[in-house]
C-alpha positions as CSV (number, residue, x, y, z in Angstrom):
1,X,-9.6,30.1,-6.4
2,X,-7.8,29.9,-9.9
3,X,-5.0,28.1,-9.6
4,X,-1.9,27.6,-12.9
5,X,0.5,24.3,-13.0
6,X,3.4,24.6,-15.0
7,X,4.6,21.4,-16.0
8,X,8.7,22.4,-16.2
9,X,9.6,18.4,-17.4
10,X,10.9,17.8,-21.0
11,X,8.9,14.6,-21.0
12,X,5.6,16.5,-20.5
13,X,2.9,14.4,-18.8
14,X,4.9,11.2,-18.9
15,X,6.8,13.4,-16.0
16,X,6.8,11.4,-12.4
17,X,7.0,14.5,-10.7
18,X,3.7,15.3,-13.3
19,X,2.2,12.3,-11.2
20,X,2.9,14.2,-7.8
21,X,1.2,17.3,-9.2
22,X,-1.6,15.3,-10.3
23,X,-2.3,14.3,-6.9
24,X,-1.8,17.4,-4.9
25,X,-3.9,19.2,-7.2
26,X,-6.6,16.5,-6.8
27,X,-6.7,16.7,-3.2
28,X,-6.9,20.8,-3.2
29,X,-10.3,20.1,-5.5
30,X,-11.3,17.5,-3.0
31,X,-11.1,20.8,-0.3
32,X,-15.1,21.8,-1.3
33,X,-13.7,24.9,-2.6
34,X,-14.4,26.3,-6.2
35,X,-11.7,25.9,-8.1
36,X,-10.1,26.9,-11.5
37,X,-7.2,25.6,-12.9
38,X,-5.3,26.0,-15.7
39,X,-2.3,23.5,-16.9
40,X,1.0,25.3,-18.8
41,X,3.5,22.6,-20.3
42,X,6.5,24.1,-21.0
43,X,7.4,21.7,-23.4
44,X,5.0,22.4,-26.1
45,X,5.4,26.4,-25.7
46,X,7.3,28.4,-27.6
47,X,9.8,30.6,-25.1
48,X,13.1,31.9,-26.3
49,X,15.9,32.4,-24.4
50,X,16.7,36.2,-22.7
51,X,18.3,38.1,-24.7
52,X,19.8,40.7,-22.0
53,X,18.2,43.6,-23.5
54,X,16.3,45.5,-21.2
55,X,13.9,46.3,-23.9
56,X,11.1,45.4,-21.3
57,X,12.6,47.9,-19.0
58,X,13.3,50.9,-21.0
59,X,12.1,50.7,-24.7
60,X,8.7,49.0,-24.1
61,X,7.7,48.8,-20.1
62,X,6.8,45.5,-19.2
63,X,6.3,44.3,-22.8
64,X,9.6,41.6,-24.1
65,X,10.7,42.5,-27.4
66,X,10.4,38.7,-28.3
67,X,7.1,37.5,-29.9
68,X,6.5,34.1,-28.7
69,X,4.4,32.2,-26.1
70,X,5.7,34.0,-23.1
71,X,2.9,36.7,-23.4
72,X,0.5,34.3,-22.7
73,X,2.6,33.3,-19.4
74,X,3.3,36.3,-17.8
75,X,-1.3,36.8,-18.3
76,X,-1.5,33.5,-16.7
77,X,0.6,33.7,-13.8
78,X,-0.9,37.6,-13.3
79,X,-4.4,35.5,-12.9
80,X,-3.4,32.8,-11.0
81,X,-4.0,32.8,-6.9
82,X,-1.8,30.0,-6.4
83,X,0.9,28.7,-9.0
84,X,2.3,25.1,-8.6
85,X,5.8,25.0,-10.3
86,X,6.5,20.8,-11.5
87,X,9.7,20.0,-12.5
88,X,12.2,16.9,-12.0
89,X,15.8,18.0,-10.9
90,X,17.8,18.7,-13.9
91,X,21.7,18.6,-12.5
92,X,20.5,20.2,-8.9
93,X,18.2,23.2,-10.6
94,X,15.7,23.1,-12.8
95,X,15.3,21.6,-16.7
96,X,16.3,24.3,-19.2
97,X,13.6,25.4,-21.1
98,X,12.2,25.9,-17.8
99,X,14.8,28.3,-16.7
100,X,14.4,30.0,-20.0
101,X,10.6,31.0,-18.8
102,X,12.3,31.6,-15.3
103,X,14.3,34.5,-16.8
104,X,11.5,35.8,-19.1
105,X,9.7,36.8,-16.2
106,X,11.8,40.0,-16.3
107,X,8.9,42.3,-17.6
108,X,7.3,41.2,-14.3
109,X,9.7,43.7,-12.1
110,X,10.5,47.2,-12.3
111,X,14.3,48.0,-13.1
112,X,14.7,49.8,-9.6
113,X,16.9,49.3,-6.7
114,X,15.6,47.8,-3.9
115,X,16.6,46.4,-0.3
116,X,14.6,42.9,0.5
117,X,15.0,43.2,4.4
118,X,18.7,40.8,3.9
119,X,16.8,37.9,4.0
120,X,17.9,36.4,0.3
121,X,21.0,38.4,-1.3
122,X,21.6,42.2,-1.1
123,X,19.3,43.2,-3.7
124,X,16.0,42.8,-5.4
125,X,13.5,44.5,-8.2
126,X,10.0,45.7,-7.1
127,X,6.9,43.9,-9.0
128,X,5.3,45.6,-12.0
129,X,1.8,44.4,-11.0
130,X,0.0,44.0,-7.1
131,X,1.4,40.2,-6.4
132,X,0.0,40.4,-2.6
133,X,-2.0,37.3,-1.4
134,X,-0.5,35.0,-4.3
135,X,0.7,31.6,-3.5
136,X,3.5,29.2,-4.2
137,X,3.8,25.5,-4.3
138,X,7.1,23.9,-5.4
139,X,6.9,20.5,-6.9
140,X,9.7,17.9,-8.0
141,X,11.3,15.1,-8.0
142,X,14.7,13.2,-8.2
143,X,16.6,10.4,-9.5
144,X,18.9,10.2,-5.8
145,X,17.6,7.9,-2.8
146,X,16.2,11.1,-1.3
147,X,15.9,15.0,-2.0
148,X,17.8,15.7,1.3
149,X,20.5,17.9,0.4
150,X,20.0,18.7,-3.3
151,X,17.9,21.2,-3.4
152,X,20.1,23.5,-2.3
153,X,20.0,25.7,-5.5
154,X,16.3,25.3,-6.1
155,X,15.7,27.2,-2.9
156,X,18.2,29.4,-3.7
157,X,16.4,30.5,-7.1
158,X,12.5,30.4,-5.5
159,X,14.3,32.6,-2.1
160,X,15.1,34.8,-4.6
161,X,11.8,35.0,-6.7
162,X,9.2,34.4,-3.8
163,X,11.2,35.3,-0.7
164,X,12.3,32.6,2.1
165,X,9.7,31.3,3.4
166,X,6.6,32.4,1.3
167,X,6.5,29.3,-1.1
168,X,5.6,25.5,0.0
169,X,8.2,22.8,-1.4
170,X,7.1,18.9,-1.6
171,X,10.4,17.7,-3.3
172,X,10.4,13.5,-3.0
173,X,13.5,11.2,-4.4
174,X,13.8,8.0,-5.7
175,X,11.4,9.6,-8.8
176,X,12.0,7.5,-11.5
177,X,9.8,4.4,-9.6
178,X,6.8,6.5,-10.3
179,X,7.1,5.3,-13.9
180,X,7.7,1.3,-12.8
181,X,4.6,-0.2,-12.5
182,X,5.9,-3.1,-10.2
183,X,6.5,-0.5,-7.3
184,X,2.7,0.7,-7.8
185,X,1.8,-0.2,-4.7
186,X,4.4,2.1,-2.6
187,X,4.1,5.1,-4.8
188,X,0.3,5.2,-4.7
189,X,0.1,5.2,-0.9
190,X,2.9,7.9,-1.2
191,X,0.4,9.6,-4.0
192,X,-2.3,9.5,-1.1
193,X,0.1,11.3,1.1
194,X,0.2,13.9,-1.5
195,X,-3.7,14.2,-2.0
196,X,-3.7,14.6,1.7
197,X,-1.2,17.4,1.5
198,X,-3.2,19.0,-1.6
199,X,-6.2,19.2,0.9
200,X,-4.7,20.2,3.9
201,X,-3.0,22.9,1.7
202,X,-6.1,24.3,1.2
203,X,-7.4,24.7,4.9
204,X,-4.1,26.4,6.4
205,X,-0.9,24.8,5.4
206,X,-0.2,21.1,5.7
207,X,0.3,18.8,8.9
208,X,3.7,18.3,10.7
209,X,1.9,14.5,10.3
210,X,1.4,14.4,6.3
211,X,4.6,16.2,6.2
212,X,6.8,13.4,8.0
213,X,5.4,10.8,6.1
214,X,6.0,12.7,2.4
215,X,9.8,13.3,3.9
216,X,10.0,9.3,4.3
217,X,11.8,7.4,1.5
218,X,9.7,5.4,-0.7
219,X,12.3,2.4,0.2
220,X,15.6,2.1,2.0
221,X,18.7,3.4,0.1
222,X,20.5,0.2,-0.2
223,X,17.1,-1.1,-2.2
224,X,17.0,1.5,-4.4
225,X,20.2,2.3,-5.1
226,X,20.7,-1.7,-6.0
227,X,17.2,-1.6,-8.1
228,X,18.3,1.8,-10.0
229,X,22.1,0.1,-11.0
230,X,20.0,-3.2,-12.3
231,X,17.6,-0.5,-14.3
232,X,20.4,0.0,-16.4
233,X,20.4,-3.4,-17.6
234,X,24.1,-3.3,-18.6
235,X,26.2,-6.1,-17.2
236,X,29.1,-4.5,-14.4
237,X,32.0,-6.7,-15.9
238,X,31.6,-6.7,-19.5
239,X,29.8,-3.4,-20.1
240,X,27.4,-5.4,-22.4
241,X,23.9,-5.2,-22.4
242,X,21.6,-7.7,-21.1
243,X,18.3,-9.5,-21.7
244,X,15.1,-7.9,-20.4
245,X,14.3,-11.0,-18.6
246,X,17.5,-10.5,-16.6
247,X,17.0,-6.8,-16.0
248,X,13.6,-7.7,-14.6
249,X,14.7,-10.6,-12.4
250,X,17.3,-8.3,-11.1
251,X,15.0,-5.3,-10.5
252,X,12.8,-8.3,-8.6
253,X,16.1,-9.2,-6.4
254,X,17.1,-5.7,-5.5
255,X,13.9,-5.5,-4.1
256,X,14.8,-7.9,-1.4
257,X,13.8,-7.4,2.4
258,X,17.1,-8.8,3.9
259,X,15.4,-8.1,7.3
260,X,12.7,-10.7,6.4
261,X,15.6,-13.6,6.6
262,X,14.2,-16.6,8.0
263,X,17.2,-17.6,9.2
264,X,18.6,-19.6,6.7
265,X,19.5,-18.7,2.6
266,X,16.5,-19.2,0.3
267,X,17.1,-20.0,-3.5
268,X,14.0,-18.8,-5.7
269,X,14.6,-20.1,-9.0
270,X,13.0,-18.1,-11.6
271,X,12.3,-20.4,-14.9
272,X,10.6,-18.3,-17.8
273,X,8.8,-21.2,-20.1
274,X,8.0,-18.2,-23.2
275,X,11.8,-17.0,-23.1
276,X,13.5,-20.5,-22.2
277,X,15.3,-18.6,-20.2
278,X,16.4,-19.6,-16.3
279,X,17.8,-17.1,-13.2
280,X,18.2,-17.7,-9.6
281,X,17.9,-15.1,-6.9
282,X,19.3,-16.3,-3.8
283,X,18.0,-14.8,-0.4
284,X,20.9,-14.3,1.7
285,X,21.7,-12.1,5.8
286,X,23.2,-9.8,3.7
287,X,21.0,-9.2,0.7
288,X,20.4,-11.1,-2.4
289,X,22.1,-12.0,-5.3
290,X,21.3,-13.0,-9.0
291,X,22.4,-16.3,-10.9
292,X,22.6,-16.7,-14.1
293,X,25.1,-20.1,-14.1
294,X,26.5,-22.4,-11.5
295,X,22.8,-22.9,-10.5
296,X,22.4,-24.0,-5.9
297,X,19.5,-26.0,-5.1
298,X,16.4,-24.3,-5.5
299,X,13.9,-23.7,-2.6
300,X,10.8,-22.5,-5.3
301,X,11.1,-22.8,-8.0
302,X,8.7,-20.6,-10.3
303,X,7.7,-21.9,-13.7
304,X,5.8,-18.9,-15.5
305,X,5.8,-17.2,-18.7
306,X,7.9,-13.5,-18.2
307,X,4.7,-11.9,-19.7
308,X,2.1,-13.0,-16.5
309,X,4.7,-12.3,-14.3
310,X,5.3,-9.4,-15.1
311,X,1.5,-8.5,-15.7
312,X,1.7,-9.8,-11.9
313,X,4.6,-7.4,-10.6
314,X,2.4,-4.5,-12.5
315,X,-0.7,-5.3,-10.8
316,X,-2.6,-6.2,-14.0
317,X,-3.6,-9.4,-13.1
318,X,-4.1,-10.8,-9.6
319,X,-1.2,-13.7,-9.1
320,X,-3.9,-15.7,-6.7
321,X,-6.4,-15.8,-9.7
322,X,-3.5,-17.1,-12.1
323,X,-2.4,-19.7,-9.9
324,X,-5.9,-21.4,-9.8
325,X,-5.8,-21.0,-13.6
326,X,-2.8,-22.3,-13.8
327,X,-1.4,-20.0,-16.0
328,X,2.0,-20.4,-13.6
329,X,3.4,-23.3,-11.3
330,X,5.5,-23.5,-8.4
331,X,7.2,-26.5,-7.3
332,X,9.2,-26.9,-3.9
333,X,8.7,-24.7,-0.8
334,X,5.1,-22.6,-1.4
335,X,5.6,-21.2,2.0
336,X,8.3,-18.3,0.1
337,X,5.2,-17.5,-2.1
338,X,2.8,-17.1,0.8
339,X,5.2,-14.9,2.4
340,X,5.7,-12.9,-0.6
341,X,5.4,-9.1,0.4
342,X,7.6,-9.7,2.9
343,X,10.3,-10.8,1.3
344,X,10.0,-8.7,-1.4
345,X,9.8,-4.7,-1.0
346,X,7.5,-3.7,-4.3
347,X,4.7,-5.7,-2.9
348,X,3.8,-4.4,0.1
349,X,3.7,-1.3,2.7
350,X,7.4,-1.9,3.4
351,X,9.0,1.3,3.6
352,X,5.5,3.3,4.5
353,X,5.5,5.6,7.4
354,X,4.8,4.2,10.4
355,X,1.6,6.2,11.3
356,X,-1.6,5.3,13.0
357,X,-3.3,6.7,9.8
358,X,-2.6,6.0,6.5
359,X,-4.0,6.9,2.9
360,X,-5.1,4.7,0.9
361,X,-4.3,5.0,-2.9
362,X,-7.1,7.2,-3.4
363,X,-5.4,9.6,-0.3
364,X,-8.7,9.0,2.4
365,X,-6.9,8.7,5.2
366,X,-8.5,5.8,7.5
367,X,-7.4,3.9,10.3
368,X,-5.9,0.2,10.0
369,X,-8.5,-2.8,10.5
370,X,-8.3,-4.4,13.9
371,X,-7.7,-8.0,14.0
372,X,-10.7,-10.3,14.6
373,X,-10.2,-13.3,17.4
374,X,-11.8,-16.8,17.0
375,X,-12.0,-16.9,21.2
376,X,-14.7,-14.1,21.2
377,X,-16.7,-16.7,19.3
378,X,-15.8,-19.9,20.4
379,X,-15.3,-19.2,24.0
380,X,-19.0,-18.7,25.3
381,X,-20.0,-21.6,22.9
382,X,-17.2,-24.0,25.0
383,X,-18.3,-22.9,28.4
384,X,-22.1,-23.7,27.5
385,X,-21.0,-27.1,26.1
386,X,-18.8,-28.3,29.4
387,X,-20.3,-26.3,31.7
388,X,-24.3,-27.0,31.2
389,X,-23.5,-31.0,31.0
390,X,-21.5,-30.7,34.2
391,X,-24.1,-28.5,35.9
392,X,-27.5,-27.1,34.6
393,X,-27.7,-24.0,36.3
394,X,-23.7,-23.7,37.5
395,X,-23.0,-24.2,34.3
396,X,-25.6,-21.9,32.1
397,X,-24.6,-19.3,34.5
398,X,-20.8,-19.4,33.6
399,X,-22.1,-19.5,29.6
400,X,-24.0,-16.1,30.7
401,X,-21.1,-14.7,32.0
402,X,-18.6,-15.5,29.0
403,X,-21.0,-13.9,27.0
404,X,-20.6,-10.8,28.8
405,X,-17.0,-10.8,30.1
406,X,-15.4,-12.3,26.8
407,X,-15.4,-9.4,24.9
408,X,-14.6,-7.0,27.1
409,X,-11.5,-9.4,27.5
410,X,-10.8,-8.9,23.7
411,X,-12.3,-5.0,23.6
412,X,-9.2,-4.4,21.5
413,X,-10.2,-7.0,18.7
414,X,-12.8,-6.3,16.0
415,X,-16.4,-7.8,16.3
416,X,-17.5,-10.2,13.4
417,X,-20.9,-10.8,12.5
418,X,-20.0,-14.7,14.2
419,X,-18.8,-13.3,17.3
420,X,-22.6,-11.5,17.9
421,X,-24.6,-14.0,16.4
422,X,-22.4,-16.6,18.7
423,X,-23.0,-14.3,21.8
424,X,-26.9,-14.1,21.0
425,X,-27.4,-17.5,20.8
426,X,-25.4,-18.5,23.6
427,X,-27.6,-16.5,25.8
428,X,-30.8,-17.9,24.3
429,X,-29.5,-21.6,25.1
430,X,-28.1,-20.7,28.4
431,X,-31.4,-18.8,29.5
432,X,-33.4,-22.2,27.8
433,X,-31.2,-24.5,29.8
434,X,-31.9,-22.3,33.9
435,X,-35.5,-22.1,33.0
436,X,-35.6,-26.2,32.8
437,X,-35.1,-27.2,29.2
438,X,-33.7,-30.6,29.6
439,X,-29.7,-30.4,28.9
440,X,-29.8,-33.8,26.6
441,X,-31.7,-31.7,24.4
442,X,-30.4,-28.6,24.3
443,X,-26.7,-29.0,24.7
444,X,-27.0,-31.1,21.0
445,X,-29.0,-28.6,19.8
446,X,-26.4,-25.8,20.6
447,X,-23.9,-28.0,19.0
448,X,-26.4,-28.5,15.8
449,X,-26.9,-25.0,15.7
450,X,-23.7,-23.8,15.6
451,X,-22.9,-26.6,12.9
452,X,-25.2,-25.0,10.7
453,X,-23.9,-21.8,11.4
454,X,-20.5,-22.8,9.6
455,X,-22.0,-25.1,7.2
456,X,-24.6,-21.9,5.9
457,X,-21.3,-19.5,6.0
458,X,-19.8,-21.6,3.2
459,X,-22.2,-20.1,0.9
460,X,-22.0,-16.9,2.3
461,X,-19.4,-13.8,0.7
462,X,-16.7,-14.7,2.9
463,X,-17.0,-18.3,4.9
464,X,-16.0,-18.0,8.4
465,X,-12.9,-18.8,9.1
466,X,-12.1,-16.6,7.0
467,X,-13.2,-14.0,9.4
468,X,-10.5,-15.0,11.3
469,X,-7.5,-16.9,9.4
470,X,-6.8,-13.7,7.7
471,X,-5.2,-12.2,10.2
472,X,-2.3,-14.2,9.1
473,X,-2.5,-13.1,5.6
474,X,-2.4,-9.3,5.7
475,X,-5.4,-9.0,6.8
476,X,-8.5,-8.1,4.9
477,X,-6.4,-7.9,1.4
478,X,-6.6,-11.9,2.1
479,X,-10.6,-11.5,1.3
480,X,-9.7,-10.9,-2.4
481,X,-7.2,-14.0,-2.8
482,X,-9.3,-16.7,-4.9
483,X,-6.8,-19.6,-3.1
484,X,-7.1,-18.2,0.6
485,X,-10.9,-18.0,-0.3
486,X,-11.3,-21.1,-1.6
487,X,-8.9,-23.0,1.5
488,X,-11.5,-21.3,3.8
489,X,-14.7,-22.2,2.4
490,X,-13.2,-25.9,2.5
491,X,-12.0,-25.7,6.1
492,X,-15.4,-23.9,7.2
493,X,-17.7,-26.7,5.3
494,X,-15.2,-29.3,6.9
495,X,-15.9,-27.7,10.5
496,X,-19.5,-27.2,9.7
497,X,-19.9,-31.2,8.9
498,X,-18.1,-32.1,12.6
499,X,-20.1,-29.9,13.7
500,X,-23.8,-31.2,11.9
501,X,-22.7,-34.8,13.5
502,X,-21.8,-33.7,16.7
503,X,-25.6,-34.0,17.8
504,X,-25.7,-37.6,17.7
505,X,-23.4,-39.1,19.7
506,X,-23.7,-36.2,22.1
507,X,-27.4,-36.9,22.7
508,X,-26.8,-40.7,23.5
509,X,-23.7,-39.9,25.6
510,X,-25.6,-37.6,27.7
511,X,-27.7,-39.8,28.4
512,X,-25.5,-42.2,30.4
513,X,-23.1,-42.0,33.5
514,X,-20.4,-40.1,31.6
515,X,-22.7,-37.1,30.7
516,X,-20.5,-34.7,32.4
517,X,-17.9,-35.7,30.4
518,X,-19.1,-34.6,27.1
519,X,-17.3,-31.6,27.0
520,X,-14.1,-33.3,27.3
521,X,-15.2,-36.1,24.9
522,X,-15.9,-33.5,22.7
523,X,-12.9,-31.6,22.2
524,X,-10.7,-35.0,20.5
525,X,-12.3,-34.3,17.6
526,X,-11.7,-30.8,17.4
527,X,-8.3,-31.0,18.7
528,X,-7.9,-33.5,15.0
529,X,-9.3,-31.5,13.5
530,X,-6.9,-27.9,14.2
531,X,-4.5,-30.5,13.6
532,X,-5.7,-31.0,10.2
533,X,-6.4,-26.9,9.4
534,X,-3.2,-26.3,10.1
535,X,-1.7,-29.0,7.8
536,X,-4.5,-28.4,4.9
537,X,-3.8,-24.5,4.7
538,X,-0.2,-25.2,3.4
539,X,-1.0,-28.8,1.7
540,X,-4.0,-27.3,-0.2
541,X,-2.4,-24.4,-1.9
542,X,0.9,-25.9,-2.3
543,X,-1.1,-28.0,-4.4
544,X,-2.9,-26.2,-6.8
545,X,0.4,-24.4,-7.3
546,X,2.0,-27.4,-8.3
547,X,-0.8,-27.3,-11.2
């Protein structure tokens, strides 16, 4: 299949709507099909204006009178299967020069009358050349808060050219955050959506499911619209213009998730060391707000140098990693910069469409990770513990059964590597301990065995709790944060050495008249212990952030 793009944007490849194009095109290769494709920027060809001649009517058939680049066009478009027009919206039609090649395609039609069945105006032109089977895909993008409602006269000129309804549109607003590299995360999961729609393109048309999801904003209005006014970086009242610091904490503001209030007003307090300069964004019901004076108490307060934060906002460098080098520091509240991306729009999947499936930046579509549950591992574990020191057999028997029943209790959870091993040697234990393996052995060996199992986990990839904690951290994007990594494999060595001592007062406890009450005994320390995971996971990171 030969396929021709023709780039319609002034700005050439530094087009947004370039970036869309990009994409689409990429999935139609990923479609196994042999392609050919040939790119056409407008900008750098030379194409005149009409000059209302007719010469290509009349004088010289289907031959313009001007010499310039449009020769080359007309050949291109005459080979092309499918063509992909790309163009922003310039004043609700397309840029000029691009028009100008628009018009040129007079040679294209014969000069005769015509009817076109009534479905687009009372008159057409028949085509020069055999243009059956040939395709159309219309690309662009805007600066409004969506392309509902201003397209209006770019389906008007393609009814006309390709007939209604015989050309495929993918027209997307809120273009110009396809330039800003602080949004990168939403606009390349809307990119995927549009590799998705490049392949699906390619096998029949595309999905009623890839097509609600490109029809969804890429955030709400009253973000975007607040964002673009703060782009300008001109202040309302005086007109003048202000620092790029500024612009960027305002940009950072606007991107406020007022729906992710906690309930009470935050004050982040952004204090640029390179710049010695100092703003405030304050977190309110209603939206958020910029200081630049008449400063509130701060909640956080973040002491970085503009450039690594906004290598951060970009993506360039991961904001975990420069924490732990202490390249920034926070004082006050850290929990406002654990719950980053959902405060803040331009880090996460805020405004995504709610779908089952989702593409990931590199448009695979793939269904989200289940969460993991610590009960699938510790539950059988527990029951073994209490149960075999109340009753032998009674008791292994329950351990048996919790193997078995517990995860069909939690079928909706995802399996860890833990969880398996956990229900493996469960079983072995409990099958030990009904055969006649004396319980004031084996229970403290099941304890000393799951001890190792946490303590040899620290040393592992990812240590276990991990496996599990993440859930509360966006789930398996935690895996790659150096400081939730690093909390973990403390907390999982600090449960692995409870665990490594457990052994020993469990094996001399058994062995009196309180036996049976080991299981009880035994959960004060763990109980102390949740206690102190739950106060190290906030005390721990707060303080590396504090530098």
């Amino acid at each position: 299949m030969k396929i021709l793009v023709i780039n319609g944007s002034p700005r050439g490849k530094q087009s947004n709507t370039w970036q869309l194009s990009m994409s689409f095109l990429a999935g139609m290769r990923e479609s196994g099909e042999t392609i050919e494709t040939h790119e056409l920027s407008v900008n750098r060809l030379d194409i005149h204006p009409c000059l209302g001649c007719f010469s290509c009517w009349s004088k010289t058939p289907g031959q313009c009178c001007i010499a310039d680049d449009m020769g080359q066009v007309i050949e291109r478009l005459l080979w092309a299967d499918v063509t992909i027009w790309s163009f922003p919206l310039y004043y609700f039609s397309v840029p000029g020069p691009l028009k100008n090649l628009i018009d040129r395609q007079l040679p294209m039609v014969l000069p005769f009358m015509t009817e076109d069945g009534g479905e687009t105006g009372s008159g057409s032109h028949p085509a020069r050349y055999d243009m059956s089977g040939k395709r159309t895909v219309v690309i662009s993008t805007c600066g409004f808060h969506t392309a509902e409602g201003n397209y209006d006269g770019v389906c008007s000129l393609f009814d006309h050219i390709c007939g209604k309804g015989n050309y495929t549109t993918l027209f997307c607003g809120q273009g110009e955050l396809f330039r800003m590299s602080d949004v990168k995360q939403r606009t390349d999961e809307y990119l995927g959506y549009v590799r998705q729609a490049g392949r699906e393109y390619m096998s029949g048309g595309i999905t009623g499911e890839t097509s609600a999801a490109l029809s969804q904003s890429l955030f709400p209005r009253k973000v975007f619209e607040t964002w673009a006014d703060a782009s300008w970086g001109v202040d309302k009242d005086s007109g003048e213009r202000e620092s790029d610091t500024l612009i960027f904490t305002r940009q950072m503001a606007a991107l406020y998730r007022q729906e992710s209030w906690p309930g009470h007003d935050l004050v982040l307090e952004m204090a640029y060391t390179d710049v010695n300069e100092r703003y405030q964004i304050v977190l309110e019901k209603t939206g958020s707000r910029t200081l630049t004076d008449d400063f509130l108490p701060a909640t956080t307060t973040i002491k970085t140098p503009v450039t690594v934060w906004r290598a951060i906002a970009a993506g360039e460098i991961n904001g975990s990693e420069a924490l732990m080098q202490h390249q920034y520091r926070v004082d006050g509240d850290f929990d406002l910069l654990l719950n980053w991306d959902n405060y803040f729009a331009g880090t996460g999947n805020t405004a995504a469409p709610k779908e089952e499936k989702t593409p990931d930046p590199s448009g695979e579509l793939h269904v989200p990770s289940k969460a993991t549950s610590l009960n699938i591992l510790l539950i059988p574990w527990i029951v073994f513990w209490a149960g075999a020191s109340i009753h032998s057999f009674w008791g292994s028997l329950a351990s048996l059964a919790a193997c078995v029943l517990v995860p069909l209790v939690f079928y909706r959870n995802r399996k860890t590597f833990y969880d398996v091993l956990s229900a493996g040697l469960v079983t072995c234990f409990s099958v030990a301990a009904l055969l006649g393996a004396s319980i004031r052995w084996i229970v403290p060996l099941a304890y000393l065995t799951f001890g190792i199992m946490w303590t040899v986990s620290c040393f592992c990839k990812i240590p276990l709790t991990a496996h599990y904690s993440m859930n509360d951290y966006d789930g398996e994007s935690a895996l790659s944060n150096p400081l939730f990594m690093k909390t973990n494999r403390i907390l999982t060595l600090a449960w692995g050495i409870l665990y490594l001592l457990t052994p020993i007062w469990t094996y001399f406890i058994l062995g009196t008249g309180i036996g049976g009450w080991i299981g009880a005994i035994n959960s004060i320390l763990p109980l102390l212990m949740g206690a102190f995971t739950a106060w190290f996971q906030k005390w721990y990171p707060a303080r590396v952030a504090r530098g």
